[in-house]
N, C-alpha and C positions, 0 to 999 in steps of 0.2 A: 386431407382438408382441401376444399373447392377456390379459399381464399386463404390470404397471409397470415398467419398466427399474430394475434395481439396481445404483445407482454408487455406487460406494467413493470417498471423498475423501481423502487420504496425506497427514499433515501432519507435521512436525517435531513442533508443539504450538499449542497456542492462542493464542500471545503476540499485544500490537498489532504490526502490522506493513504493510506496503503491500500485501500480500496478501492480504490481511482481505477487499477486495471477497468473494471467492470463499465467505470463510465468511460474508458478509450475505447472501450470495443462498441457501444452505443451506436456509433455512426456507422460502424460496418454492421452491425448488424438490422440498421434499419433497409439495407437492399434489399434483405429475404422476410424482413416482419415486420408489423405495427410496431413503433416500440411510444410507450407514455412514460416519460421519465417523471415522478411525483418527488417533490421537494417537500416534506412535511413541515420543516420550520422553517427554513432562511435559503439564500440562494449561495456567494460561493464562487469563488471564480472559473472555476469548470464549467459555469453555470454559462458564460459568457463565451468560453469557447464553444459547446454545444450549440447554443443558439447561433452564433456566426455558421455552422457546419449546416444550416438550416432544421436543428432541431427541437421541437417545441418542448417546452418545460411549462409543469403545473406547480404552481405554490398556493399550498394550501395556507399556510401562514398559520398552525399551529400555536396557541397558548391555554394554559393552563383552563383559562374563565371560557375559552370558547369549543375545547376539546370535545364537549357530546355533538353539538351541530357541524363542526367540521370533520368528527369520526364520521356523524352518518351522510356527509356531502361525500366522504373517499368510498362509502360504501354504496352508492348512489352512482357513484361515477361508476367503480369498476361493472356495476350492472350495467349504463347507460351504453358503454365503449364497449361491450363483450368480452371482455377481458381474458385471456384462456390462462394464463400464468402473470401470478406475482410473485416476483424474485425484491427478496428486502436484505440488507446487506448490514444495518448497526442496531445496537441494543433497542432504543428505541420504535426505529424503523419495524425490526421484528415486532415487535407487542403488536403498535398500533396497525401497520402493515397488513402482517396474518391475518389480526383478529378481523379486520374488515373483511378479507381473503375468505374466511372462513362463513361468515356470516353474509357474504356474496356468493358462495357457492363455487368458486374460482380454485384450483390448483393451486400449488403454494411452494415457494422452493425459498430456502433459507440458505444466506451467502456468508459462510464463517470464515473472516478475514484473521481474525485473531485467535489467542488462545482462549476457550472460551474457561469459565471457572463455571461453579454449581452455582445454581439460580436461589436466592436466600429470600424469605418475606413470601407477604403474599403476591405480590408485582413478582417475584421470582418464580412461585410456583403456578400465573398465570402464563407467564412466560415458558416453564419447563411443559404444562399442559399444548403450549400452541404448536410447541416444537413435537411433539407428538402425534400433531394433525399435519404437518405438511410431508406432503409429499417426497420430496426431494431435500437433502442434505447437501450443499456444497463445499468442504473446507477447503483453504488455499494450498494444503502441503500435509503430508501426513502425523507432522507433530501435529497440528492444529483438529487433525483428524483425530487421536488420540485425545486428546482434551477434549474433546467435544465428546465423545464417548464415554468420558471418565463423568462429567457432568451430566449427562445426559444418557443414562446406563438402559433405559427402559425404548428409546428409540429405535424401531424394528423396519422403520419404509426406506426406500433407498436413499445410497452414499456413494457420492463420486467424487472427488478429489482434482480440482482443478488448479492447475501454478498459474499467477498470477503471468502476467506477460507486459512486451513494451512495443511499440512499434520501432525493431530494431534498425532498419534502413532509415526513418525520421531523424531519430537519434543520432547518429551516427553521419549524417549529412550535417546536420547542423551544428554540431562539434564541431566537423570538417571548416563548418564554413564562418566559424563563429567569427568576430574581429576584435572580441572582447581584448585587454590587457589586464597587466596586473596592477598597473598604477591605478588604475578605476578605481582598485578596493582599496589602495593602502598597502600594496602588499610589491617586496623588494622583484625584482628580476630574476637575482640571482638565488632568491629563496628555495628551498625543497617545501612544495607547498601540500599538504594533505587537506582532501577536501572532506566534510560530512555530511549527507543529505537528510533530517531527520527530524521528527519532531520534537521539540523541546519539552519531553516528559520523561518519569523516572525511569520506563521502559527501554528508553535508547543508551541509557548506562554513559553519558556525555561526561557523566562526573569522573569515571573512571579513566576518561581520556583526559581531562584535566590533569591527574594525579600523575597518570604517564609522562605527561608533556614537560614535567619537572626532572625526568629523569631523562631526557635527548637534549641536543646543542640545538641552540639557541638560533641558527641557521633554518631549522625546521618551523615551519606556521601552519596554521589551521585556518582554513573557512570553513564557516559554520553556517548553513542553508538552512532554515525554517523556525518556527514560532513554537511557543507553547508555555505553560505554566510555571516551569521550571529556567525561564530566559533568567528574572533577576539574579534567581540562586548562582546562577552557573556564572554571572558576569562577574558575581562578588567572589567566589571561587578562584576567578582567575585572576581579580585586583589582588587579592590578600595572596595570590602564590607567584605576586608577578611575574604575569604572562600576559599582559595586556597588550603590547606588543604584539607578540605572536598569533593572538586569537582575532579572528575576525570575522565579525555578526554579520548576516546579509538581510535576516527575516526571509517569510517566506518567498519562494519566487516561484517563476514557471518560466524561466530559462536556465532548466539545468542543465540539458545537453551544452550550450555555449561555456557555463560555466565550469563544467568538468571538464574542457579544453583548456584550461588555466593549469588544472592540478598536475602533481608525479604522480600523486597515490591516492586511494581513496578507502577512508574509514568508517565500520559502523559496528561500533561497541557495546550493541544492543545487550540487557540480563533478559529481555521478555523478546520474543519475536516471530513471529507468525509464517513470514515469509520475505522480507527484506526486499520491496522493489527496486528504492534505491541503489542497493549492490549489483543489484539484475541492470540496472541502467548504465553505472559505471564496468560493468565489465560487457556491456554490449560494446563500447567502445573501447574497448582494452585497456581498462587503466589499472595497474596493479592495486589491487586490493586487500585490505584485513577485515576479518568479521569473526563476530564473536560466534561460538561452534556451539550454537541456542537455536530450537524451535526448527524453523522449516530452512535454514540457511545450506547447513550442510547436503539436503534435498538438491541442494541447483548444481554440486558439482558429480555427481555418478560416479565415485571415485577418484576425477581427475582433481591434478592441484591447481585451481582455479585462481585461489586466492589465498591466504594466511589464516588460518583458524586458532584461534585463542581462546582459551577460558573465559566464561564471562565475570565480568569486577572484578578484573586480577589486572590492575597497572603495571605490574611489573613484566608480564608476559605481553600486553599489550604495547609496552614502551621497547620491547625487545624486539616483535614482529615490525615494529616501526622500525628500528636499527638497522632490521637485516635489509628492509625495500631501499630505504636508505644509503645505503653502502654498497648494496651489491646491486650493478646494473643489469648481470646476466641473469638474475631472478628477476628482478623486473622485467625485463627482454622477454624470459620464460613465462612469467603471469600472465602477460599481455597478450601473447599469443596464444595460448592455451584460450584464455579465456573468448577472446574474438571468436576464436571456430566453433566454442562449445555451446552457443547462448540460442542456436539458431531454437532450437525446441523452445523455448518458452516468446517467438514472435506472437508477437496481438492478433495476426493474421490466422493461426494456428488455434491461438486459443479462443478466439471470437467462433469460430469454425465448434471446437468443442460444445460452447454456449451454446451453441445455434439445435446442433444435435442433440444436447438434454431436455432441450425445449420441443423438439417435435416428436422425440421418444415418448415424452408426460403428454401430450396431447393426444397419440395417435393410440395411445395406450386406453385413454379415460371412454 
């Protein structure tokens, strides 16, 4: 190719989410390509980091009443821009994404962050059809890769398998250099503090670290980092098991490197989970770890003991792997090092590089 490859990014919106890798490699990947990142509904605060990085964002502003004229404005554009690849990344995004992909005559690669299930309805079976037409399959980790296959039995064009990633040198400096305290949140000095990075949905399994935290001393606290639908439930959870005290809400941020320089230890008690960046971020910087042994988590350690693996909605084995980090500092000691030397494979830099190659493979291929 005589010029840069123009790939379209599809997104829902800019919210945090475990798909995020995709939009941190954005910026590296705009040295070597066009990149048009399309926001279909709302923007997002990733939205805001991007554009300070000097990168432009389109929002189409998506609603229900104006969906035909703004479907055929995405499929206008991708013709106008020469588009060579669309890469879409959430339920949505796919449908509406492809289906213009398709009927623009464009390459088409589909980013599976989660576990995907079988497509139900007719929206499901327009959806199992588009998946059929693209190109390129990406899932975050090989469970996800399996689901996706289970759902999708009839899909025969290629499958590559990408781990998500973090800018682990980012990270890792600005821990370093955080000046956060713990007074900031409420939270003692002398506490053993466990941090969680997660969304507040049934999927991150938060209840089930509720139920544990009844069964450790009272010394032990929780931060609790991000938003979702399941916030009320889980506050009332902890009022009626008094633990209000001990738990403490942040909503969502975008300083969690700083704030994971607060924690001992860091938990994620996912039942559903695709690939865990979160946990990929606290053991970039060594913080001992537990995660639940679901979905693509056990994928990031190769064998080694990275971090504490437990059953998933089992408090009682989850309140135990908390005991042991707890107690024992020469496993902490042991977690933290393990894990620091181990994470360099999943750097943003590495796998933006991966991104970059699937994209001139499907090009150089058509």
């Amino acid at each position: 190719m005589d010029r840069k490859p123009n790939i379209s990014i599809v997104c829902d919106d800019l919210m945090v989410g475990g798909w995020t890798t995709l939009a941190a490699i954005i910026a590296l990947l705009s040295r070597e390509a066009n990149i048009y990142v399309i926001c279909l509904f709302g923007r997002g605060p990733i939205a805001d980091e991007l554009e300070a990085k000097g990168i432009k964002i389109y929002f189409f502003n998506f609603k229900i009443y104006n969906l035909p004229i703004k479907f055929l404005q995405l499929l206008f554009f991708l013709k106008k821009h020469k588009i060579d690849i669309v890469h879409t990344n959430l339920h949505l995004s796919h449908i509406i994404g492809q289906s213009a992909a398709m009927f623009a005559g464009t390459r088409k690669i589909i980013h599976m962050h989660s576990l995907e299930k079988a497509p139900r309805g007719l929206i499901g079976w327009w959806k199992s059809f588009l998946v059929q037409k693209a190109d390129m399959v990406i899932p975050v980790s090989q469970a996800s890769l399996k689901a996706f296959q289970k759902a999708y039995p009839l899909y025969k064009n290629q499958v590559k398998v990408i781990y998500n990633g973090v800018d682990i040198a980012e990270i890792r400096k600005r821990c370093k250099e955080s000046k956060y305290h713990r007074a900031e949140f409420g939270v003692e000095e002398n506490a053993f503090l466990i941090i969680s990075v997660a969304n507040l949905k049934w999927e991150k399994g938060l209840i089930y670290l509720i139920a544990g935290a009844q069964r450790l001393p009272p010394s032990i606290h929780f931060l609790i980092v991000g938003d979702g639908p399941q916030k009320t439930m889980l506050k009332e959870e902890i009022e009626k098991a008094k633990l209000s005290e001990r738990f403490h809400f942040l909503g969502q941020r975008r300083d969690i490197p700083e704030l994971l320089s607060l924690a001992n230890a860091f938990v994620l008690p996912s039942v559903v989970e695709g690939f865990g960046i979160s946990l990929l971020e606290a053991l970039a910087v060594g913080l001992p770890s537990i995660a639940s042994n679901v979905g693509g988590i056990p994928e990031m350690f190769s064998g080694q003991e990275l971090a504490l693996l437990v059953p998933p909605a089992n408090p009682e084995k989850l309140a135990d792997a908390i005991s042991m980090v707890h107690s024992d500092a020469e496993l902490r000691k042991k977690l933290s090092e393990n894990s620091e030397q181990s994470v360099k494979n999943f750097d943003i830099h590495l796998i933006s590089k991966q991104y970059y190659d699937v994209y001139m493979e499907l090009i150089e291929n058509s």
